[in-house]
C-alpha positions as CSV (number, residue, x, y, z in Angstrom):
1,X,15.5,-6.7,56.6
2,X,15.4,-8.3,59.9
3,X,17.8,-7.2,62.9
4,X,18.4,-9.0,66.2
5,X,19.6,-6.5,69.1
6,X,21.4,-8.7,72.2
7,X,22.1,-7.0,75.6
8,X,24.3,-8.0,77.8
9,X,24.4,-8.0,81.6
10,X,25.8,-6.0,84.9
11,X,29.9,-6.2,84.7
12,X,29.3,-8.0,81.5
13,X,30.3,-7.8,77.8
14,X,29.0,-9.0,74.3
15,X,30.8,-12.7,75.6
16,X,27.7,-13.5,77.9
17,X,25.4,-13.5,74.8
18,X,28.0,-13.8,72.2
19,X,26.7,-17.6,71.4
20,X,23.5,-17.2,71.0
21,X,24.2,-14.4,68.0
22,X,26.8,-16.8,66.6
23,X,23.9,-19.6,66.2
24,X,21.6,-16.8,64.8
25,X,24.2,-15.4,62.2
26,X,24.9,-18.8,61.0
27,X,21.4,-19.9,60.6
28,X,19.3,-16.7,59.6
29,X,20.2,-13.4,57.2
30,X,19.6,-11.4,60.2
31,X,21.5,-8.9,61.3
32,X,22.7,-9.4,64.9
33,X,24.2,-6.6,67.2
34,X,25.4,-6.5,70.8
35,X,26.9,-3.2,71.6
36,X,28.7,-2.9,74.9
37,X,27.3,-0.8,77.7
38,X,29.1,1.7,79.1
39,X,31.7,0.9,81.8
40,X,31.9,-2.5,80.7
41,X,33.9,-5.0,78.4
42,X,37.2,-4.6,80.0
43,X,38.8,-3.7,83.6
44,X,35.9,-3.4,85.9
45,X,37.2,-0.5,87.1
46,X,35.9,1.3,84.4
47,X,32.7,1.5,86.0
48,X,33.2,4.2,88.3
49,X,31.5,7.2,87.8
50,X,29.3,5.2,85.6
51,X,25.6,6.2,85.6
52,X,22.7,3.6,85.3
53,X,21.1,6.0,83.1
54,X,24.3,5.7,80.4
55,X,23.5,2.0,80.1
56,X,20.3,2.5,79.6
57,X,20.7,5.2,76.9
58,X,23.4,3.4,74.5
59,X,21.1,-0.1,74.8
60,X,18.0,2.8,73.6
61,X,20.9,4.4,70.8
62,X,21.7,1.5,69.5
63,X,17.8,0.0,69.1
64,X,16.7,3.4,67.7
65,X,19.7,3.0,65.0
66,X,18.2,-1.1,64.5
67,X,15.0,0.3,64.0
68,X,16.3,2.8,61.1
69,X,18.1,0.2,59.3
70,X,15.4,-3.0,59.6
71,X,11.7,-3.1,59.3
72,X,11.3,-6.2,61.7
73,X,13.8,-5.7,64.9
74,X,14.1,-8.4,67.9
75,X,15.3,-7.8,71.2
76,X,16.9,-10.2,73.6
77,X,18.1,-8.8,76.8
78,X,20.2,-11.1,79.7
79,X,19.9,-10.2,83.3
80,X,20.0,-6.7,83.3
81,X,20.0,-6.0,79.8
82,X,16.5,-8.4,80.0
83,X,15.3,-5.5,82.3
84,X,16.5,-2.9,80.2
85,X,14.9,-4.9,77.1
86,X,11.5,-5.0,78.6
87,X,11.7,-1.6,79.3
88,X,12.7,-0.3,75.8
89,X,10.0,-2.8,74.4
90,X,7.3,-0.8,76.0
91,X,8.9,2.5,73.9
92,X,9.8,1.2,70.8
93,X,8.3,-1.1,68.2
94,X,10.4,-4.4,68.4
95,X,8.9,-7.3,67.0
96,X,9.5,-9.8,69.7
97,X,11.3,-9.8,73.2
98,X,13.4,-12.4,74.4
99,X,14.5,-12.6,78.4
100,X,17.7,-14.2,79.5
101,X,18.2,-15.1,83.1
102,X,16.4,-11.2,83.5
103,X,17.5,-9.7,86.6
104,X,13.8,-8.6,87.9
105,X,14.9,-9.8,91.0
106,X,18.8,-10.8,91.8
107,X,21.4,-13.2,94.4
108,X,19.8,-16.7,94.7
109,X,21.0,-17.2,98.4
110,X,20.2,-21.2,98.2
111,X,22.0,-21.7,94.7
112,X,24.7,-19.0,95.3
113,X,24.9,-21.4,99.2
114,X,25.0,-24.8,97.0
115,X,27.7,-23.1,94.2
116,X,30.2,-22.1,97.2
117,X,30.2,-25.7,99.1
118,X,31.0,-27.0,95.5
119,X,34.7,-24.8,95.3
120,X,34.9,-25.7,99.0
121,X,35.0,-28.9,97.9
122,X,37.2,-28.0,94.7
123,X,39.3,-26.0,97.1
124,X,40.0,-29.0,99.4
125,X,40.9,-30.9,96.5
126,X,43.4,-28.5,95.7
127,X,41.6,-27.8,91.8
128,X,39.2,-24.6,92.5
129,X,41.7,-23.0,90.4
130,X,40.1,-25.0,87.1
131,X,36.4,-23.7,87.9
132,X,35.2,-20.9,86.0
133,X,32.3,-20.5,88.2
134,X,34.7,-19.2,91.0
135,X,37.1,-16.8,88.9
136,X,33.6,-14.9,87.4
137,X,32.7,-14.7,91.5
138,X,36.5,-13.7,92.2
139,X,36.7,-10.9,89.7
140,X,33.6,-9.6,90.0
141,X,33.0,-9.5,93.9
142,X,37.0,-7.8,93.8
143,X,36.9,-5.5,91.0
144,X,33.4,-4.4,90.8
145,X,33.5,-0.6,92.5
146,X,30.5,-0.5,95.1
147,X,29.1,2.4,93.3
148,X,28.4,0.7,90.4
149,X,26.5,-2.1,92.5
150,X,24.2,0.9,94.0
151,X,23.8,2.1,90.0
152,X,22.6,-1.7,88.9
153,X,20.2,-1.5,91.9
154,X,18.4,1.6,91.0
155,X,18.2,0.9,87.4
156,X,16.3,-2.7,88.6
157,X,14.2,-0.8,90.9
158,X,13.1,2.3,88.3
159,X,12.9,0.1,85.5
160,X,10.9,-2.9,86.9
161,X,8.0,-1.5,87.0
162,X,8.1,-0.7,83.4
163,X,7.3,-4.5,83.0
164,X,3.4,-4.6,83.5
165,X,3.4,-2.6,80.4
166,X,5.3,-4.8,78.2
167,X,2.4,-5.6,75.0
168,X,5.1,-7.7,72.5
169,X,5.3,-11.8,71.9
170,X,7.8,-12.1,74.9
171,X,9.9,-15.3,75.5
172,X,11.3,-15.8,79.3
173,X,14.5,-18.0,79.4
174,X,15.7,-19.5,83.1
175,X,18.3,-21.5,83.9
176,X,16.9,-23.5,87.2
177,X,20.8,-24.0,88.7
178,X,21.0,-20.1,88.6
179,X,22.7,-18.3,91.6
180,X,22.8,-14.8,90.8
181,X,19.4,-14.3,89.0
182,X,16.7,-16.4,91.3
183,X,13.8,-18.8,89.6
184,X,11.3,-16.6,91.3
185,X,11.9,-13.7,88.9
186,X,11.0,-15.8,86.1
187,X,8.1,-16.3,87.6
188,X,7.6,-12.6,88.1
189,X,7.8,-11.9,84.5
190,X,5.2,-14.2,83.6
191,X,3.2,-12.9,85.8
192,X,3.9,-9.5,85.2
193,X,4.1,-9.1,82.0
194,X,0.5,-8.7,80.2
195,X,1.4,-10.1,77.0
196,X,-1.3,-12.1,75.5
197,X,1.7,-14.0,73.9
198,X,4.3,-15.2,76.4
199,X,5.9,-18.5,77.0
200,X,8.5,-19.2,79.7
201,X,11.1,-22.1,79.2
202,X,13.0,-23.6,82.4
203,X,16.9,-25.0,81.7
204,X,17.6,-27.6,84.6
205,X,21.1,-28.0,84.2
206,X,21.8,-24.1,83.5
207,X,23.4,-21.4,86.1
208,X,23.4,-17.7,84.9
209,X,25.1,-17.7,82.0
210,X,22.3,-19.9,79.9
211,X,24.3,-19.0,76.3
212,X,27.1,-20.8,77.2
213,X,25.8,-23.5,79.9
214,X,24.8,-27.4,79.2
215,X,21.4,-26.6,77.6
216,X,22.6,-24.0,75.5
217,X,21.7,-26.2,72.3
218,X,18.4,-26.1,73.5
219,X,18.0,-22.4,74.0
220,X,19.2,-21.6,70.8
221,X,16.7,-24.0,68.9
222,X,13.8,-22.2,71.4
223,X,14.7,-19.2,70.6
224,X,15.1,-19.2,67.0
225,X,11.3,-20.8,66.6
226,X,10.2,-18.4,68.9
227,X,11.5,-15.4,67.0
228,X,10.8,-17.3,63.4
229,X,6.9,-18.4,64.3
């Protein structure tokens, strides 16, 4: 049997990936998964009090209870579930590793510059109220409790340099519009990662969220033959 375990990212929830396991369930026998981390899925709020370690330990619970029920097991991680995937891929024996938008490095000041003069312009036009993009920033920059901020930070800084010893078939996924999670990180991970097999695949008209974006029919035909080969 062959399971597919998604992570999802910082104030995320199963959503941000949830397309991606849709196409899989639909077009495998796979069993697909996407807990929700600690703290997350709901009121933002939620998150105080919230250690970094917690996310880490239900994304390694619910991989070690994968692993007992399948004998080939895939990982995908986005942002910072892609950091905590690459770190649990150098513990456990997954099959293959796939990186979303993986938050190795984070804030793309020029994109995030470029994403704000477009609802400036929305705003003057009287219909930023329509744009997603600036209700994810609103709720996130007002809900989000500052602690949990300084939690995401430390789990990128302690867990990146688990990277360099990431040995699986890894698959790095960027969207090249993304404002939170910069191109250069992608970059990083190739370089990084020591992976005899590693391929890295660049979305030009994709911000952060590539599962639900304009080359999200893309991604999920790329990732499938990736995991498949």
């Amino acid at each position: 049997m062959i399971g597919c375990l998604c992570i999802h990212g910082f104030t995320g929830s199963p959503f941000e990936v949830e397309p991606l396991g849709n196409f899989l369930k639909e077009n495998t026998s796979w069993i697909v998964e996407t807990p929700t981390l600690p703290g997350h899925g709901g009121e933002l709020a939620r998150l105080r009090g919230v250690a970094y370690q917690d996310w880490v330990q239900e994304a390694e619970q619910s991989l070690q209870g994968m692993l007992a029920k399948c004998s080939t097991v895939y990982l995908v991680g986005f942002s910072m579930g892609g950091v905590i995937s690459g770190y649990l891929a150098t513990k456990y024996p997954v099959k293959k590793l796939v990186l979303l938008s993986a938050a190795a490095y984070y804030i793309n000041p020029k994109q995030l510059l470029q994403d704000i003069k477009e609802m400036a312009a929305e705003g003057m036009r009287g219909t930023l109220g329509n744009n997603d993009l600036f209700q994810r920033y609103r709720k996130k920059i007002k809900e989000t409790p500052l602690t949990a901020t300084f939690q995401f930070q430390r789990l990128v800084k302690e867990l990146r340099p688990t990277l360099s010893q990431i040995e699986v078939p890894t698959l790095i996924v960027q969207g090249e519009l993304d404002g939170i999670v910069p191109v250069k990180s992608a970059s990083f991970l190739y370089n990084t990662i020591p992976s005899n097999e590693r391929e890295i695949v660049y979305l030009p008209k994709s911000k952060h969220l590539v599962c639900h974006d304009e080359d999200r029919d893309q991604l999920f035909t790329t990732v499938e033959k990736f995991l498949i080969k």
